[in-house]
MARBARO-758447 format. One record per residue: residue number from 1; y, x, z of N, C-alpha, C in turn. Coordinates in Angstrom, 2 decimals, always signed. Each point is the difference from the previous one (the first is absolute). Last residue first. Example, Ala and Ser with C-alpha at 12.3 -4.5 7.8 and 13.67 -1.06 7.14 Angstrom:
BEGIN
<pt><seq>2</seq><n_north>-2.25</n_north><n_east>+12.85</n_east><n_up>+7.08</n_up><ca_north>+1.19</ca_north><ca_east>+0.82</ca_east><ca_up>+0.06</ca_up><c_north>+1.09</c_north><c_east>-0.77</c_east><c_up>+0.73</c_up></pt>
<pt><seq>1</seq><n_north>-5.72</n_north><n_east>+0.29</n_east><n_up>-0.07</n_up><ca_north>+1.19</ca_north><ca_east>-0.89</ca_east><ca_up>+0.00</ca_up><c_north>+1.20</c_north><c_east>+0.90</c_east><c_up>+0.00</c_up></pt>
***
This chain:
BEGIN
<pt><seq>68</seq><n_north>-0.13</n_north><n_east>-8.35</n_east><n_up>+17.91</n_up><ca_north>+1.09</ca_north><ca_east>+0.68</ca_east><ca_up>+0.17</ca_up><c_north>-0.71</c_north><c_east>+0.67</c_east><c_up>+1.43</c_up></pt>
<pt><seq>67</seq><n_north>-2.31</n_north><n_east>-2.15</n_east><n_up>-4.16</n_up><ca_north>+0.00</ca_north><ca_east>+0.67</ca_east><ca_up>+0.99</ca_up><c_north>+1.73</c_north><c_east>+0.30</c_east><c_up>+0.41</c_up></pt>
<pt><seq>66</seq><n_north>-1.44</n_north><n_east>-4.36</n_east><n_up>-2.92</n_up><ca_north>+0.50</ca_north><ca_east>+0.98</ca_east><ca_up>+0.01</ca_up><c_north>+0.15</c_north><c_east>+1.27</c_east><c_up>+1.47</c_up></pt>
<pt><seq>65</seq><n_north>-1.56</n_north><n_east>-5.00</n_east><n_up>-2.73</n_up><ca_north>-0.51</ca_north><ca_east>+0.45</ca_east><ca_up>+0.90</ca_up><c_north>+0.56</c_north><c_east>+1.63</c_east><c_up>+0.01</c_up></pt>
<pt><seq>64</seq><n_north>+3.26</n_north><n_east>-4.33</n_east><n_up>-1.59</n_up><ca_north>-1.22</ca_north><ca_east>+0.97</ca_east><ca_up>+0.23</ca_up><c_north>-0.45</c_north><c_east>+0.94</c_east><c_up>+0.65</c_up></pt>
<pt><seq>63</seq><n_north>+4.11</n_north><n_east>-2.89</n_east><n_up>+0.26</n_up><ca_north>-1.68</ca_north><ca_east>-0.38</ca_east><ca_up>+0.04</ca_up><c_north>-1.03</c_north><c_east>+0.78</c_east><c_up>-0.05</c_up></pt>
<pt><seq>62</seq><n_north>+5.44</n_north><n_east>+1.09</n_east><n_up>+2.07</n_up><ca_north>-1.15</ca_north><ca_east>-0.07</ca_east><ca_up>-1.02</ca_up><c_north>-1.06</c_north><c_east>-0.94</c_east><c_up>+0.06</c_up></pt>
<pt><seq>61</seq><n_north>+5.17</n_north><n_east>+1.68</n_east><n_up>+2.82</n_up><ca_north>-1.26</ca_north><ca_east>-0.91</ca_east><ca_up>-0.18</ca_up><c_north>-0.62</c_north><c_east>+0.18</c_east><c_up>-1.37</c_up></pt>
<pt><seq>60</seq><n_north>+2.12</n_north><n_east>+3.56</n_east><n_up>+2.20</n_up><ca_north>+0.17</ca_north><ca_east>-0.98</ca_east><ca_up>-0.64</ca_up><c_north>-0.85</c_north><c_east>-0.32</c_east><c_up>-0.27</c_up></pt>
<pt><seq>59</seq><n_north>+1.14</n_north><n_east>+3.49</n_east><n_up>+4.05</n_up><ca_north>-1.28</ca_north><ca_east>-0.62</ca_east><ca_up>-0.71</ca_up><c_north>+0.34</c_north><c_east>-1.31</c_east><c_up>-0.89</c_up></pt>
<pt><seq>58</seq><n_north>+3.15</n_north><n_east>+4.73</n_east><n_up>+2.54</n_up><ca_north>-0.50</ca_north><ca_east>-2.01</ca_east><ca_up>+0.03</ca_up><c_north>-0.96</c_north><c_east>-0.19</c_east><c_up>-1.10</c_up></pt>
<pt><seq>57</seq><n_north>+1.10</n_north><n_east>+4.86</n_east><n_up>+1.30</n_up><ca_north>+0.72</ca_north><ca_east>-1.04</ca_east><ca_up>+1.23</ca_up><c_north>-0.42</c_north><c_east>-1.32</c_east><c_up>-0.11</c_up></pt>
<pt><seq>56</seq><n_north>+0.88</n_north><n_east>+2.45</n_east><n_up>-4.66</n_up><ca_north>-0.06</ca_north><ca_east>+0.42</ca_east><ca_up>+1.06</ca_up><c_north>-0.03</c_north><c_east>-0.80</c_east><c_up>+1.22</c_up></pt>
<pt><seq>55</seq><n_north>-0.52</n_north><n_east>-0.92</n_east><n_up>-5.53</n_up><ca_north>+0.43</ca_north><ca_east>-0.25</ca_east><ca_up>+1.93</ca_up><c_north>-0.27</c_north><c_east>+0.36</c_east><c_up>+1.04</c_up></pt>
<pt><seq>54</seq><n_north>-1.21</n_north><n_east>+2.18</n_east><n_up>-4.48</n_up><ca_north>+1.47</ca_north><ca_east>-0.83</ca_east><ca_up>-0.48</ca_up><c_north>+0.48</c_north><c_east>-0.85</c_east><c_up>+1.48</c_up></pt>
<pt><seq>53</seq><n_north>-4.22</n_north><n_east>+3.29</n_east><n_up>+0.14</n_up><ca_north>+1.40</ca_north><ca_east>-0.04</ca_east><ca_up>+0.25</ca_up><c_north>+0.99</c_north><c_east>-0.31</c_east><c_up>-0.76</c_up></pt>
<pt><seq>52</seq><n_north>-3.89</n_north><n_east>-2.24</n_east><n_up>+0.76</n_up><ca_north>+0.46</ca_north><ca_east>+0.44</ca_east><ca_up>+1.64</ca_up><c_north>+1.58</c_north><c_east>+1.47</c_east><c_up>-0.29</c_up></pt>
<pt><seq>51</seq><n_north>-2.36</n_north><n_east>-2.48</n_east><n_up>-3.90</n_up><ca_north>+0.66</ca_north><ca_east>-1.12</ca_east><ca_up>+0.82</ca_up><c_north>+0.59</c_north><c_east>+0.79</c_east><c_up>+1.26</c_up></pt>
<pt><seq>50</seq><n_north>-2.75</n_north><n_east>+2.87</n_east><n_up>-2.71</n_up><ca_north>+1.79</ca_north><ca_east>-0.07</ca_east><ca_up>-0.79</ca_up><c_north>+0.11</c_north><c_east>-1.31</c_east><c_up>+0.72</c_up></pt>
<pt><seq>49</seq><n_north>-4.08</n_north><n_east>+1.22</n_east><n_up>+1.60</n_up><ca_north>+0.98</ca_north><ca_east>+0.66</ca_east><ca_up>+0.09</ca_up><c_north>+1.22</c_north><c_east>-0.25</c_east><c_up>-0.73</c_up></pt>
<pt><seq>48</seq><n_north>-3.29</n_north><n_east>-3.17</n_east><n_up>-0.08</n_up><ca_north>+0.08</ca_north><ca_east>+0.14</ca_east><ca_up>+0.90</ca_up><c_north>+1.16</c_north><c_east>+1.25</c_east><c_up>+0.11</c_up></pt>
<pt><seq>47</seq><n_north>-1.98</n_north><n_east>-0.21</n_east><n_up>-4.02</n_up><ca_north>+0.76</ca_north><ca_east>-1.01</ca_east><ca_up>+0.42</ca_up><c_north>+0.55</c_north><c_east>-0.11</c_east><c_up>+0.98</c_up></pt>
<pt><seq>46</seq><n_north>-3.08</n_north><n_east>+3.06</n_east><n_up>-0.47</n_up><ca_north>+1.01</ca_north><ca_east>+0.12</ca_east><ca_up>-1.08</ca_up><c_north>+1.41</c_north><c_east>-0.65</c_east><c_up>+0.61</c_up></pt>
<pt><seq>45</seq><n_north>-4.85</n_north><n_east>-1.09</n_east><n_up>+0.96</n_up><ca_north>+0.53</ca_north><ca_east>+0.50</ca_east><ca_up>+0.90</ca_up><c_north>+1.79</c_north><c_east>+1.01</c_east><c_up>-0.37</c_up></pt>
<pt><seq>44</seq><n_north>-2.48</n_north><n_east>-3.15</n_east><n_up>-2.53</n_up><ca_north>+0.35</ca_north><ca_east>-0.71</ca_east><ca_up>+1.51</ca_up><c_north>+0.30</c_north><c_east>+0.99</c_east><c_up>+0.96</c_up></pt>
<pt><seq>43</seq><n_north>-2.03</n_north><n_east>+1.86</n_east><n_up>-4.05</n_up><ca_north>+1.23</ca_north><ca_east>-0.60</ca_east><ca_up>-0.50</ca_up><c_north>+0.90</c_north><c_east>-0.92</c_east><c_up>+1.08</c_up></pt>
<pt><seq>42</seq><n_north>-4.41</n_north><n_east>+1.99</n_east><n_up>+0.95</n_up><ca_north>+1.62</ca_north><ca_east>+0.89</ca_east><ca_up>-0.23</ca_up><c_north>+0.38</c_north><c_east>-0.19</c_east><c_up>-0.16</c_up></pt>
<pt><seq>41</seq><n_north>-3.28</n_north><n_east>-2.90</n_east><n_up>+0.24</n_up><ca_north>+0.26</ca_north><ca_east>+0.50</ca_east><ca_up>+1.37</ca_up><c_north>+1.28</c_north><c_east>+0.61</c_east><c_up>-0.05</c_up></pt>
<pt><seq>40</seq><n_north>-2.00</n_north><n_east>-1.53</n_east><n_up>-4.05</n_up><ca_north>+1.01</ca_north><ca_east>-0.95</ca_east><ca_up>+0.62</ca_up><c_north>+0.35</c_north><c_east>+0.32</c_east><c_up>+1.44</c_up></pt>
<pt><seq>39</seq><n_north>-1.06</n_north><n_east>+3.83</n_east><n_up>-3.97</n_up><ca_north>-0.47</ca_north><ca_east>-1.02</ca_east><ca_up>+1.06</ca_up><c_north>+0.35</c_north><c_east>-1.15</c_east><c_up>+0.17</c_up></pt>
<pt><seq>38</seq><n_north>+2.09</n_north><n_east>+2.11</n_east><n_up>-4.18</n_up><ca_north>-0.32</ca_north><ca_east>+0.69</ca_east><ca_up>+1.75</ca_up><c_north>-1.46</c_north><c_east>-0.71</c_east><c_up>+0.20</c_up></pt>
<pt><seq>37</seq><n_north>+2.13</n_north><n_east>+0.16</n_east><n_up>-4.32</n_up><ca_north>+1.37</ca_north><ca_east>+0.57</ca_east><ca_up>+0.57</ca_up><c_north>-0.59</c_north><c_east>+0.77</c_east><c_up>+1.33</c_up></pt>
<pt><seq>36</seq><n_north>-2.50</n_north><n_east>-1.02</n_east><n_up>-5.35</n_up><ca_north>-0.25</ca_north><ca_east>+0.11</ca_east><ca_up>+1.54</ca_up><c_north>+1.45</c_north><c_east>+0.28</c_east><c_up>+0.85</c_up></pt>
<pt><seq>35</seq><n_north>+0.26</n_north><n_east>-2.62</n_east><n_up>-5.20</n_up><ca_north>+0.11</ca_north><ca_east>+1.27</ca_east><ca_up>+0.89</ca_up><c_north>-0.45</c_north><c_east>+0.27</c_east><c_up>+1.21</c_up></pt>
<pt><seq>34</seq><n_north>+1.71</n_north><n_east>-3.84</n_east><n_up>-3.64</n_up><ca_north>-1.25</ca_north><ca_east>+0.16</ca_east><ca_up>+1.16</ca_up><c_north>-0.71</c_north><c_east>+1.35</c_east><c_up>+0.26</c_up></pt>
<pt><seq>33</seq><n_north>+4.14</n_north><n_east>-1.49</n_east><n_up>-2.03</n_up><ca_north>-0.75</ca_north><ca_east>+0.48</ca_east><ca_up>-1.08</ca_up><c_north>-1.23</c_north><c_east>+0.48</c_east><c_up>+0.72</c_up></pt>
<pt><seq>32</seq><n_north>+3.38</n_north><n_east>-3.08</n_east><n_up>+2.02</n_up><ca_north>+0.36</ca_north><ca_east>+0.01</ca_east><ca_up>-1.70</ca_up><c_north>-1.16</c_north><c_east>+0.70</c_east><c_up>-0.33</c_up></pt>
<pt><seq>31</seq><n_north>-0.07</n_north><n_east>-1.03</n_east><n_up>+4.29</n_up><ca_north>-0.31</ca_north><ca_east>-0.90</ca_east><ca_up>-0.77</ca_up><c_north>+0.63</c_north><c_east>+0.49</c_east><c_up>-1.33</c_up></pt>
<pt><seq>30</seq><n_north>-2.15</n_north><n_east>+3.22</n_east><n_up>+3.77</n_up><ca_north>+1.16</ca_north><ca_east>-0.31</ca_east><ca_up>-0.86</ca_up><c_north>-0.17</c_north><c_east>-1.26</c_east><c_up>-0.55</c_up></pt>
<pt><seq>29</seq><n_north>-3.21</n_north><n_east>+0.89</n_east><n_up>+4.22</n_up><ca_north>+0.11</ca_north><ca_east>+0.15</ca_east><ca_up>-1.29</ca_up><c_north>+1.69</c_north><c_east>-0.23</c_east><c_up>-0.56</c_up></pt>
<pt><seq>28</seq><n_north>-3.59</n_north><n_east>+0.30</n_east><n_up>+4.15</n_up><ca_north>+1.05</ca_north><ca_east>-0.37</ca_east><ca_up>-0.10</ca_up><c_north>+0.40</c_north><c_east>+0.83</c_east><c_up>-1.27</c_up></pt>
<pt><seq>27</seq><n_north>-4.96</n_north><n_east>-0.60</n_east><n_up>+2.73</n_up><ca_north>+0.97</ca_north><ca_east>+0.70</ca_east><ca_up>-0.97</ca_up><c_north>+1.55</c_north><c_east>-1.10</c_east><c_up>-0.10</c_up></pt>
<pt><seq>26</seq><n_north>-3.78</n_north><n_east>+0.33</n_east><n_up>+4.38</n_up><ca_north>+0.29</ca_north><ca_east>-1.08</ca_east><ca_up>-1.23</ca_up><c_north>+1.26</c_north><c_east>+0.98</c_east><c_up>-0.61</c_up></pt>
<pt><seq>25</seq><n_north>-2.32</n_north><n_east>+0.97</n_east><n_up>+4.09</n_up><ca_north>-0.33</ca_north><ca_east>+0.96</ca_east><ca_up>-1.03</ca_up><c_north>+0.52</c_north><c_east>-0.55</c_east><c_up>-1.53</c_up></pt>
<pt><seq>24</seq><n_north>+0.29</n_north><n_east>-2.52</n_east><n_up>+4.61</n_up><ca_north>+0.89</ca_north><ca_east>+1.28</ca_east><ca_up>+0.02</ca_up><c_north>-0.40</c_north><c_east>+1.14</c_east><c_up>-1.36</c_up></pt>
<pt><seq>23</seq><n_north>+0.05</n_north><n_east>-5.76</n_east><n_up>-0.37</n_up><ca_north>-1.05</ca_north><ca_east>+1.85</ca_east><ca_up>+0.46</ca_up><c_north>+1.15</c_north><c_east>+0.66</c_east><c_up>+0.25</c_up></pt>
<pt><seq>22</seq><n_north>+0.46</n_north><n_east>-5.00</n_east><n_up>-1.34</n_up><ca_north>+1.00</ca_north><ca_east>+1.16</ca_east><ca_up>+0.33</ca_up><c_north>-0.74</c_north><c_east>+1.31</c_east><c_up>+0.30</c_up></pt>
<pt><seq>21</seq><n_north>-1.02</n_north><n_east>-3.07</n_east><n_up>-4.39</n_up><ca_north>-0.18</ca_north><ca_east>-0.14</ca_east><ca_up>+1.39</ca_up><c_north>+1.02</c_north><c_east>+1.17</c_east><c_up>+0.98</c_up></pt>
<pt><seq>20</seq><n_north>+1.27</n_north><n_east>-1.28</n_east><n_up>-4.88</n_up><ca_north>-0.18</ca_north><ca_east>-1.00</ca_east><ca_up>+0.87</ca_up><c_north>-0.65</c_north><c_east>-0.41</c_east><c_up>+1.32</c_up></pt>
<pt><seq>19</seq><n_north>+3.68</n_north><n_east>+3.99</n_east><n_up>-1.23</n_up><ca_north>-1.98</ca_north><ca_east>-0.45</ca_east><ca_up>-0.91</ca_up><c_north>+0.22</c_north><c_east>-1.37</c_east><c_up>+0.88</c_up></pt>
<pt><seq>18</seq><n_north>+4.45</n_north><n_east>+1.83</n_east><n_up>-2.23</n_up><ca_north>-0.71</ca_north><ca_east>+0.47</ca_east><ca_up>+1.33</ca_up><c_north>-1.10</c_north><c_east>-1.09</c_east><c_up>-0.33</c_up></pt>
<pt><seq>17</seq><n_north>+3.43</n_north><n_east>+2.34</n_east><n_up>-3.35</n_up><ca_north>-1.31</ca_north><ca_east>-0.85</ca_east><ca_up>+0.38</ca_up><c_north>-0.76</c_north><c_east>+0.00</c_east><c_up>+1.36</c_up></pt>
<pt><seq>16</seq><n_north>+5.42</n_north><n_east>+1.18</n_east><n_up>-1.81</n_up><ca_north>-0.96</ca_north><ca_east>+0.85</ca_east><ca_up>+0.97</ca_up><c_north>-1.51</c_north><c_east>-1.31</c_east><c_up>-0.04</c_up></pt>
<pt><seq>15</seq><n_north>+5.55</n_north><n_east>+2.34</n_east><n_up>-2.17</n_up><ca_north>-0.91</ca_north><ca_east>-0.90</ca_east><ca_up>+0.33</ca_up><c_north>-0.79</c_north><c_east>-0.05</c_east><c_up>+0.18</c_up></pt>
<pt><seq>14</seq><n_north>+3.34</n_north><n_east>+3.27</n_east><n_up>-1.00</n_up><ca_north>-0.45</ca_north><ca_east>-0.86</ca_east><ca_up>+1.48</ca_up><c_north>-0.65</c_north><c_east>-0.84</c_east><c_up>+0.27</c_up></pt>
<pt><seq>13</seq><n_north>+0.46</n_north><n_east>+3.54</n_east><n_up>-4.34</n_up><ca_north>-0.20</ca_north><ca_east>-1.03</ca_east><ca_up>+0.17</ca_up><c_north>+0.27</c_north><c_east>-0.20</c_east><c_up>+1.75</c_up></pt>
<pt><seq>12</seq><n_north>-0.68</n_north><n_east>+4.46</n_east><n_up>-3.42</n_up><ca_north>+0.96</ca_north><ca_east>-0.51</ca_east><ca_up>+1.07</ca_up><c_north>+0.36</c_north><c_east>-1.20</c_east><c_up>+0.46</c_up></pt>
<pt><seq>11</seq><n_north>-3.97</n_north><n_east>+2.41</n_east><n_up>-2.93</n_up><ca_north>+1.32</ca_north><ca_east>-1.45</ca_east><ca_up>-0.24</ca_up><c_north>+0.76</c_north><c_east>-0.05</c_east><c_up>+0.42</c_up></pt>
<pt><seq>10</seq><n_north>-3.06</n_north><n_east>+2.64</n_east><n_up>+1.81</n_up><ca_north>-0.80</ca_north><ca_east>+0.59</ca_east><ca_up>-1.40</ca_up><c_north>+1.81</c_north><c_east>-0.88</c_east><c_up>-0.42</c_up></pt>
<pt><seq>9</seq><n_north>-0.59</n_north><n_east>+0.24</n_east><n_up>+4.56</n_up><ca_north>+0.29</ca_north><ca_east>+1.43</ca_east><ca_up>-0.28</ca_up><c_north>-0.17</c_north><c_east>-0.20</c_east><c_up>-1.56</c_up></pt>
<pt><seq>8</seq><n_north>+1.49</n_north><n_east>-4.48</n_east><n_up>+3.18</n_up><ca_north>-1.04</ca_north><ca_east>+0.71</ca_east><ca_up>-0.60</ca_up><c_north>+0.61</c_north><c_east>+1.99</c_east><c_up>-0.85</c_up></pt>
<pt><seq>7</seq><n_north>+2.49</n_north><n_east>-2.68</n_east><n_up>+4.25</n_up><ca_north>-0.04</ca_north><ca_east>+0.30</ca_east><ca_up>-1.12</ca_up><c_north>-1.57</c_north><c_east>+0.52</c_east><c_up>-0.89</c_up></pt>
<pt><seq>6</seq><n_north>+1.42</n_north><n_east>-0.17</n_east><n_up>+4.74</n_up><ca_north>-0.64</ca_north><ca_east>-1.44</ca_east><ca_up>-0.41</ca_up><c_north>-0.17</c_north><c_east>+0.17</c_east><c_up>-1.23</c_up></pt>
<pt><seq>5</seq><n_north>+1.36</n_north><n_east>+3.24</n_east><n_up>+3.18</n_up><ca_north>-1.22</ca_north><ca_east>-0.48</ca_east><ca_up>+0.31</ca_up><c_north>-0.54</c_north><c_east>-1.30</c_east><c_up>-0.73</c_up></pt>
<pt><seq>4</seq><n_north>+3.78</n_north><n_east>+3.31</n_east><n_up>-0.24</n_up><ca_north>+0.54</ca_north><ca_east>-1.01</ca_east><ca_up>+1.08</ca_up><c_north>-1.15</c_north><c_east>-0.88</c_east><c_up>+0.24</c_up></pt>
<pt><seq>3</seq><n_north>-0.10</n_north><n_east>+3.22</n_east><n_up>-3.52</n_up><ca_north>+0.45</ca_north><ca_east>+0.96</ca_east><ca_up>+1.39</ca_up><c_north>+0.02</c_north><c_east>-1.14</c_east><c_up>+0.83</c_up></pt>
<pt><seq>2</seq><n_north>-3.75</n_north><n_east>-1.47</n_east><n_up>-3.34</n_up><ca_north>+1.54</ca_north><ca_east>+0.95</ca_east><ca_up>-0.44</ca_up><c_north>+0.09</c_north><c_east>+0.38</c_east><c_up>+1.12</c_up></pt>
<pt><seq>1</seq><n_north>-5.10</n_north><n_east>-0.78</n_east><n_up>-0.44</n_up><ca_north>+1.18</ca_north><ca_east>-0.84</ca_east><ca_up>+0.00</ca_up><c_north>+1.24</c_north><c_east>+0.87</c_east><c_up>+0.00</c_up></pt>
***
């Protein structure tokens, strides 16, 4: 994935196939040119970091299932 963890590396795309089961081993894919990006563990865990630091101190509300 690019520098900020979301960007596909082949397309530079953000957009993101997440699988339909959640595994921690479940692939997470580019939707433009379906590319391996991560895991779904890493990619949640990815996530989890650029939230903790765009807010420091406070926890925005979310749905998803996201490690912080």
């Amino acid at each position: 994935m690019g520098r900020d963890g979301f960007q596909c590396d082949i397309c530079g795309s953000a957009s993101v196939t997440i699988p339909g089961r959640l595994d921690r081993d479940s692939d997470v894919t580019c939707a433009k040119c379906g590319h391996l990006l991560s895991s779904w563990d890493e990619y949640k865990r990815r996530i989890g970091s650029v939230l903790r630091e765009a807010t420091p101190g406070r926890r925005p509300p979310i749905s998803d299932p996201i490690d912080w």
